[in-house]
C-alpha positions, 0 to 999 in steps of 0.5 A, a space after each residue: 187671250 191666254 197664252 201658254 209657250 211650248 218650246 223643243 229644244 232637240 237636233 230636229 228643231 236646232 237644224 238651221 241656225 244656232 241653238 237658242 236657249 230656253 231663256 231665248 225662247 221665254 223671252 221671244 214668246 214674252 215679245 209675242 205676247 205683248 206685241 199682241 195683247 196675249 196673257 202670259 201664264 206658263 211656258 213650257 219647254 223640253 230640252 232635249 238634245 239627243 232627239 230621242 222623241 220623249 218631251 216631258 214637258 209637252 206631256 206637262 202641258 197637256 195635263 195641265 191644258 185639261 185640268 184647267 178646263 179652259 182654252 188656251 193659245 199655244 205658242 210655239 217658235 215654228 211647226 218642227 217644235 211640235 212635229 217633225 213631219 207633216 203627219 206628226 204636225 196634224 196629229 198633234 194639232 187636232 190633239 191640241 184642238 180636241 182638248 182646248 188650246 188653238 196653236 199659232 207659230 210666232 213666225 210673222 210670215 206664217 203664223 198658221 201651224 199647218 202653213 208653217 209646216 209646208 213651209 218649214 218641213 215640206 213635202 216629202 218627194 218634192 223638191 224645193 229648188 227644182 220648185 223654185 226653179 220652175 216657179 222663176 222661169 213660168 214668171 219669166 215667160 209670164 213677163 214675155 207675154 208667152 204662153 204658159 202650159 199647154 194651149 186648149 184644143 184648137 188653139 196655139 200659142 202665139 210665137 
């Protein structure tokens, strides 16, 4: 399929890790595009440090997705390079579908955007460590053979 890379370079997507620059970013999509087949033809990238929520080059991306009245493959690193919260996420993602590009995150263990963005982004008002704290004590009671939740009426759990 042709594959076009977008990338954002600004405080929202540099969180975790160290900066990457644009030509990591052009080299990383190249190494998707040929580990899966994918046509290269243009790549996209906004850098823009201060964060100040202007993208040009997405703004670029665009016009050009329409003028060429063809479907194309939208590449990016992860979910926070074209959104910074789940809403913003969803909202460019239709907006991409509406005009002919299907997007995919170069993230092998969650390569669909929406996924990613759970991942990535999370869910405001939830917390990831108290999640995951419950999560491992429910398996630990699970590999006890003891009951998890509340038992249907009538019924108890053996203890």
């Amino acid at each position: 399929m042709r594959a076009i890379g977008y990338f954002r370079a600004d405080a929202n997507t540099q969180k975790n890790g160290a900066a990457k620059s644009s030509i990591d970013f052009r080299d990383d999509f190249a190494e998707y595009c040929d580990l899966n087949l994918h046509q290269q033809i243009k790549t996209f990238g906004d850098l823009n440090a201060s964060g100040n929520g202007r993208y040009p080059q997405y703004d670029q991306m665009i016009e050009y997705i329409k003028e060429s009245r063809s479907n194309f493959l939208v590449v990016i690193p992860d979910s926070t390079h074209i959104g910074s919260d789940l809403e913003s996420v969803a909202r460019t993602l239709i907006f991409l579908e509406n005009n002919g590009a299907k997007v995919i995150c170069d993230d092998e263990d969650f390569p669909a955007p929406l996924q990613n963005a759970f991942h990535v982004l999370g869910v405001t008002g939830i917390s990831k460590t108290r999640s995951a704290k419950i999560k491992e004590s429910m398996q630990a009671r699970a590999l006890k053979g003891q009951g998890l939740g509340r038992p249907p009426y009538g019924y108890r759990n053996g203890d």
